[in-house]
FIKOLZA-1660 file (N, C-alpha, C; in steps of 0.1 Angstrom, whole numbers, plus 5000, padded with zeros to 4 digits):
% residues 125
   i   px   py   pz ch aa at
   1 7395 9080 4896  A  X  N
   1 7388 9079 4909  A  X CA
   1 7388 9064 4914  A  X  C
   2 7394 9066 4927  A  X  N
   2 7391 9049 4932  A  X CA
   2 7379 9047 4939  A  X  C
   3 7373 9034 4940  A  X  N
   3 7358 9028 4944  A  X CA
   3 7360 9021 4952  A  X  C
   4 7355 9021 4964  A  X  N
   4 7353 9009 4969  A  X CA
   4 7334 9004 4975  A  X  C
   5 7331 8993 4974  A  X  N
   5 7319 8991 4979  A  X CA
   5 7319 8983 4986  A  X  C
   6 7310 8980 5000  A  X  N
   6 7312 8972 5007  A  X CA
   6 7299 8961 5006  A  X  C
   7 7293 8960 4998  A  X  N
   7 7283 8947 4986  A  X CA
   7 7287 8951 4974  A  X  C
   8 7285 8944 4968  A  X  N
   8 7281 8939 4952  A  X CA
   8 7275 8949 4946  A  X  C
   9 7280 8954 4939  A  X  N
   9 7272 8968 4930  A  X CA
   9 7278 8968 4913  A  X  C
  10 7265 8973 4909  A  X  N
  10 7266 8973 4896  A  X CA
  10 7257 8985 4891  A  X  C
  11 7268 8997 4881  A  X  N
  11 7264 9005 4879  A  X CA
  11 7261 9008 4864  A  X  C
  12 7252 9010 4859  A  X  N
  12 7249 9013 4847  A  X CA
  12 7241 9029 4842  A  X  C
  13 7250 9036 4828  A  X  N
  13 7249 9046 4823  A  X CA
  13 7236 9046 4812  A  X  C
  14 7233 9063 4810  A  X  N
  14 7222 9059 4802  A  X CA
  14 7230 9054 4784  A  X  C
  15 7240 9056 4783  A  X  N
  15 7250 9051 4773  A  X CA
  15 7250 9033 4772  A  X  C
  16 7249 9030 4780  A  X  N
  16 7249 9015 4777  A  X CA
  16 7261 9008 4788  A  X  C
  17 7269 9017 4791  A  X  N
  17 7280 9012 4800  A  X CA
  17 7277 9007 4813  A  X  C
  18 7278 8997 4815  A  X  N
  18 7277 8988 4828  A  X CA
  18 7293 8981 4835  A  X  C
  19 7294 8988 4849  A  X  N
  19 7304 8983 4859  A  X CA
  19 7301 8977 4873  A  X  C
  20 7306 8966 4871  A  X  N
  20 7307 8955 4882  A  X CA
  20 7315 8959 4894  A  X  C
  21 7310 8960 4909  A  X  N
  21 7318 8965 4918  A  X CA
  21 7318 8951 4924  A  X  C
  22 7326 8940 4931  A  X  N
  22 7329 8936 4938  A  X CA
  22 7329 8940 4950  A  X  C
  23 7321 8930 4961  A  X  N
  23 7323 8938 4977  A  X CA
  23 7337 8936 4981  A  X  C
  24 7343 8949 4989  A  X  N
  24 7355 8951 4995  A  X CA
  24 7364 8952 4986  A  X  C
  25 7363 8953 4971  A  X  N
  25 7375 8952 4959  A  X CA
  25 7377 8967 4953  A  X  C
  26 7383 8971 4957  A  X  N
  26 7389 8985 4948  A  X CA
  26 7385 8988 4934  A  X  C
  27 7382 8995 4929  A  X  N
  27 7386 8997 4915  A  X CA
  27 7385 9012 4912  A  X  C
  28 7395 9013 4901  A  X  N
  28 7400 9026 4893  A  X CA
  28 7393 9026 4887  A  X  C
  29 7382 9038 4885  A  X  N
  29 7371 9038 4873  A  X CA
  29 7370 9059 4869  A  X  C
  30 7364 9058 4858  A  X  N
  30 7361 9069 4857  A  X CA
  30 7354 9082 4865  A  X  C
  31 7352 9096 4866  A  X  N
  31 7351 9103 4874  A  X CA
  31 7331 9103 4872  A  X  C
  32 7327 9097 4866  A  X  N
  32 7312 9099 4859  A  X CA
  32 7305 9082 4867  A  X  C
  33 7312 9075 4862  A  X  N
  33 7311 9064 4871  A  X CA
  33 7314 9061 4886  A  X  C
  34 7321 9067 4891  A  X  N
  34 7325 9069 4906  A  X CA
  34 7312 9076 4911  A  X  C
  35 7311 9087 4907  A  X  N
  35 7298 9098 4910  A  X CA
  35 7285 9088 4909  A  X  C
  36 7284 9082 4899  A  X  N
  36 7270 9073 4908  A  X CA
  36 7270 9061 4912  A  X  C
  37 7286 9054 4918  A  X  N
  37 7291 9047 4925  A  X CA
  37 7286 9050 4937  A  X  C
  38 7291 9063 4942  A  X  N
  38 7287 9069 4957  A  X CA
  38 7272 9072 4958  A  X  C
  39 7267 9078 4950  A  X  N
  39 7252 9076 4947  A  X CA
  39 7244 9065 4953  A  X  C
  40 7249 9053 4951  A  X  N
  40 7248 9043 4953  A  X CA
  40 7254 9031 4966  A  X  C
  41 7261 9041 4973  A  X  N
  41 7267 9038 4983  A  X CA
  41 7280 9033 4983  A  X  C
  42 7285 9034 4975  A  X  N
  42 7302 9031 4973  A  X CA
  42 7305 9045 4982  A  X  C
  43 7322 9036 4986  A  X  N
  43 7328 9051 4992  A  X CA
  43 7341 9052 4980  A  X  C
  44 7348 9067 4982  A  X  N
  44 7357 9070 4972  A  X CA
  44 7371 9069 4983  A  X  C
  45 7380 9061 4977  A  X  N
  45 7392 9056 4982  A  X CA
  45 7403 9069 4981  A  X  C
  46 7404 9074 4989  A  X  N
  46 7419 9083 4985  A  X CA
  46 7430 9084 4989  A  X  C
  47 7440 9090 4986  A  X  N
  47 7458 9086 4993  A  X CA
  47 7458 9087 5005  A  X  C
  48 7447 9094 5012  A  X  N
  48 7449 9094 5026  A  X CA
  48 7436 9089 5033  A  X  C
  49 7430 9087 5025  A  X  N
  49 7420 9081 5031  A  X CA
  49 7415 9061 5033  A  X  C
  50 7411 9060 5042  A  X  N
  50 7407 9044 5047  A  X CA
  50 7391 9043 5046  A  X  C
  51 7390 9031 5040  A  X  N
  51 7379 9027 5043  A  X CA
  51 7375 9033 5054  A  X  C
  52 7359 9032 5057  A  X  N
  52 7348 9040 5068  A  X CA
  52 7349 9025 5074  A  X  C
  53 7342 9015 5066  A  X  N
  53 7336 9003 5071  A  X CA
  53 7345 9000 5071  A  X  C
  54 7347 8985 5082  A  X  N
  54 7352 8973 5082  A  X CA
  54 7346 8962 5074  A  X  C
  55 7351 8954 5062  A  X  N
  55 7343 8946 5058  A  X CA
  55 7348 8933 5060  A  X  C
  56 7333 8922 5063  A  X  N
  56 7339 8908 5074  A  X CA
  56 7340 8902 5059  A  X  C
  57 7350 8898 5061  A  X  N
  57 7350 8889 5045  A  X CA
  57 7346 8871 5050  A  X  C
  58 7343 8871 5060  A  X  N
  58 7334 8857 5059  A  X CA
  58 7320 8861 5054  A  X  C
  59 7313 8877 5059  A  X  N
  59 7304 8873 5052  A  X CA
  59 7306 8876 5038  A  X  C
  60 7313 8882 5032  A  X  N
  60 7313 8879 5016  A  X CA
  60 7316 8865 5012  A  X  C
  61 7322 8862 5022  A  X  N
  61 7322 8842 5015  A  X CA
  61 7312 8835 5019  A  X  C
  62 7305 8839 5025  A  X  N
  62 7294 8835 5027  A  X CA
  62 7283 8838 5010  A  X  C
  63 7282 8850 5016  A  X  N
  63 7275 8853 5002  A  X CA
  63 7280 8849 4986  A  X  C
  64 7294 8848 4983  A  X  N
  64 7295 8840 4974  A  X CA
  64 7293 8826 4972  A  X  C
  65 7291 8818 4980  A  X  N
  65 7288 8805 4979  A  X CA
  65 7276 8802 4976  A  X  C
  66 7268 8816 4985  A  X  N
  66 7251 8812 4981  A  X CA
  66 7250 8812 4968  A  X  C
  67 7252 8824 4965  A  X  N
  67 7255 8825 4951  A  X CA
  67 7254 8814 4938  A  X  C
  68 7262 8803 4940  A  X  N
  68 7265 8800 4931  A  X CA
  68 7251 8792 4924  A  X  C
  69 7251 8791 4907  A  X  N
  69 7247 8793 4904  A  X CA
  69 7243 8778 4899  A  X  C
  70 7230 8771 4896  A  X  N
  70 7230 8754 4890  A  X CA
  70 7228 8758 4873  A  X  C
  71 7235 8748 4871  A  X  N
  71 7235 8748 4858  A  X CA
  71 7222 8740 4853  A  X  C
  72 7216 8747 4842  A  X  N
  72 7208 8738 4837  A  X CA
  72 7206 8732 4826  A  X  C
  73 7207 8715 4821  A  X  N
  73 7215 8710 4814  A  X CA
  73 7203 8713 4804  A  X  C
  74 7188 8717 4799  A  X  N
  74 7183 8724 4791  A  X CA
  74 7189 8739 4787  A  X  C
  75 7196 8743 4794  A  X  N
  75 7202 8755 4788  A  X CA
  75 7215 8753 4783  A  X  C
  76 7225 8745 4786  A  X  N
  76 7233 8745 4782  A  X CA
  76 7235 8733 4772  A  X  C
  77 7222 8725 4768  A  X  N
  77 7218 8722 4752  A  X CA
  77 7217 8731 4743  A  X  C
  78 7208 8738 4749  A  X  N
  78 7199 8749 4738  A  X CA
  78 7215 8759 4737  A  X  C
  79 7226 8763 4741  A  X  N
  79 7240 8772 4740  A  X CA
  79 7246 8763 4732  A  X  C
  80 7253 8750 4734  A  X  N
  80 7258 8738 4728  A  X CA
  80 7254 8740 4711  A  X  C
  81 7242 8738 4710  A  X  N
  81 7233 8738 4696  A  X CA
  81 7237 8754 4688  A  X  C
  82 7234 8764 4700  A  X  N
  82 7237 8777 4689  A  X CA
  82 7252 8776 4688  A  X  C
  83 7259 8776 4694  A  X  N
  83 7279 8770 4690  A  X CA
  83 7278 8766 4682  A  X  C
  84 7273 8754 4677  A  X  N
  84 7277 8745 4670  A  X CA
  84 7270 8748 4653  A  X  C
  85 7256 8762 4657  A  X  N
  85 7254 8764 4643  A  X CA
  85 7264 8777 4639  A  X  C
  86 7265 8783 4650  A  X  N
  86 7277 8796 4649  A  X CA
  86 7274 8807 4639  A  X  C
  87 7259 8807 4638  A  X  N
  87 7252 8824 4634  A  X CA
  87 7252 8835 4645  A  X  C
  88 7263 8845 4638  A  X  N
  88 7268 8852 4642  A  X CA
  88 7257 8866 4648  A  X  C
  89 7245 8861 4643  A  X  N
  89 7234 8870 4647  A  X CA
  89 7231 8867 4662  A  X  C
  90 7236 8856 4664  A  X  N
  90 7234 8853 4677  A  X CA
  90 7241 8855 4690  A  X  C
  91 7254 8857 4687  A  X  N
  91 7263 8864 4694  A  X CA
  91 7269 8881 4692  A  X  C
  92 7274 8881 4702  A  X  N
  92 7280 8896 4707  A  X CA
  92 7292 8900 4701  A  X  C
  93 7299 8910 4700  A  X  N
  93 7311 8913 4695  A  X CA
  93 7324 8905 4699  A  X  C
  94 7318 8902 4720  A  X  N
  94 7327 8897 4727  A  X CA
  94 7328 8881 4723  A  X  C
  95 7316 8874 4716  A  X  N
  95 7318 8861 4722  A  X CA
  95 7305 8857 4726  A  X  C
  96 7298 8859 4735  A  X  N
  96 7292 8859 4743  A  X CA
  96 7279 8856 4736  A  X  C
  97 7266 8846 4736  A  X  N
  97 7257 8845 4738  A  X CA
  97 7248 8857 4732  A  X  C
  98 7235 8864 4726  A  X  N
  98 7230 8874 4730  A  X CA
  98 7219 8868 4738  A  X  C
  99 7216 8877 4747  A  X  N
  99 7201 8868 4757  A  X CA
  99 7188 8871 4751  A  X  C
 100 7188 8878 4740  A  X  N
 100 7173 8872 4735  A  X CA
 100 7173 8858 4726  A  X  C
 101 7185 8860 4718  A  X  N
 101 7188 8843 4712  A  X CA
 101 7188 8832 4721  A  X  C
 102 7196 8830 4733  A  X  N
 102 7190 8821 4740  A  X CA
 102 7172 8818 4749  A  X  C
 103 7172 8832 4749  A  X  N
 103 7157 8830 4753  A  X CA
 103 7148 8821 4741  A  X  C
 104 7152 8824 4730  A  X  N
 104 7143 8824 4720  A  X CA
 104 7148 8810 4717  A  X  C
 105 7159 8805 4721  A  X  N
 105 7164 8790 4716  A  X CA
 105 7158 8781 4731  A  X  C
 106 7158 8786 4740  A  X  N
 106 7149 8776 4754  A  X CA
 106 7136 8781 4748  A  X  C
 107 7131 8788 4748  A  X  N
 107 7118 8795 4748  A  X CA
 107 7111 8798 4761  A  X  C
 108 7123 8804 4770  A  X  N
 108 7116 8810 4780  A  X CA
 108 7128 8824 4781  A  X  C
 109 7130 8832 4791  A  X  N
 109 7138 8841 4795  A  X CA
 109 7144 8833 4805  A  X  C
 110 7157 8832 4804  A  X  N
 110 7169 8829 4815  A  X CA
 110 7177 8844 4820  A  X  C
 111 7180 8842 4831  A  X  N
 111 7185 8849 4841  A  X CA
 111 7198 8855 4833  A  X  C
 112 7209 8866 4835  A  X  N
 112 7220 8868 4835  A  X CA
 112 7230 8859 4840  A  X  C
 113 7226 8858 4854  A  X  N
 113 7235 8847 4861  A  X CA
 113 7236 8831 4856  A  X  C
 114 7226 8826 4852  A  X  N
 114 7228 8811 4846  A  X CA
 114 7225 8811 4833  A  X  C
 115 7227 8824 4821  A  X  N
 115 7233 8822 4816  A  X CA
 115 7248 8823 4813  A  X  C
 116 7253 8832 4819  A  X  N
 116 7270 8833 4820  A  X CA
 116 7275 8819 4827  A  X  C
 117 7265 8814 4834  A  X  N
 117 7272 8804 4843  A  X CA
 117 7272 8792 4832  A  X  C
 118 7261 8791 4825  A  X  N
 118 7263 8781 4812  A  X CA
 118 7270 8782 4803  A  X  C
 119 7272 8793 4797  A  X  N
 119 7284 8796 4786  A  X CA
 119 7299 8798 4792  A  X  C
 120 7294 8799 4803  A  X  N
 120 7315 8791 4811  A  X CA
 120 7315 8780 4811  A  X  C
 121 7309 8772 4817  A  X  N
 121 7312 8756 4816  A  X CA
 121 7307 8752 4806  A  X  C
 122 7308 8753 4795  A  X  N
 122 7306 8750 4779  A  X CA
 122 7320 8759 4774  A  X  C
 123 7325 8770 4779  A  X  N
 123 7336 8772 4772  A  X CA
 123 7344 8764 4781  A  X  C
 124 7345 8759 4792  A  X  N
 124 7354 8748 4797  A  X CA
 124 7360 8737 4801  A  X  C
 125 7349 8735 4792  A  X  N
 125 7351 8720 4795  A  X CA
 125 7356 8710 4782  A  X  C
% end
């Protein structure tokens, strides 16, 4: 099943599975996940079918810019420090950070967003 959404959508199963929709980006996803795509206001893409909306892609560049995210150089100490001890209790299968380890290493709750945004520019730099 193809997806299309015209904002930012993110769908998550009672399984654990979570998918990221991109505004105006297509994606080939499952028939379980499409169904509460459209739920959700996604439309379903098909061979003969076109988008309903027109989507202004200024304002999605708009909205990505707002977006972006500050880094915060207490968070990406407290990320730095768990790297560098590299207990694996602390990370994910992928790599990634777990967010109660970082919470527990700032000692507050950080966002999703600034923490991905911290453990990119620490994997990039």
């Amino acid at each position: 099943m193809k997806i299309v959404s015209s904002e930012d959508l993110r769908i998550t199963t009672l399984g654990g599975t979570a998918v990221l929709f991109d505004a105006g980006v297509p994606r080939e996803i499952s028939d379980e996940i499409g169904l509460l795509a459209i739920q959700q206001g996604a439309k379903e893409l098909t061979d003969a079918a076109v988008v309903e909306e027109e989507i202004d892609v200024s304002v999605v560049e708009e909205v990505a810019v707002e977006e972006t995210v500050q880094l915060d150089s207490e968070l990406v100490t407290a990320l730095e420090k768990m790297m560098d001890e590299g207990d694996p209790d602390n990370f994910k299968t992928d790599g990634y950070p777990k967010a109660a380890a970082v919470n527990k290493a700032v000692g507050r709750t950080v966002n999703t967003d600034a923490r991905e945004a911290a453990w990119e520019s620490i994997l990039n730099s």
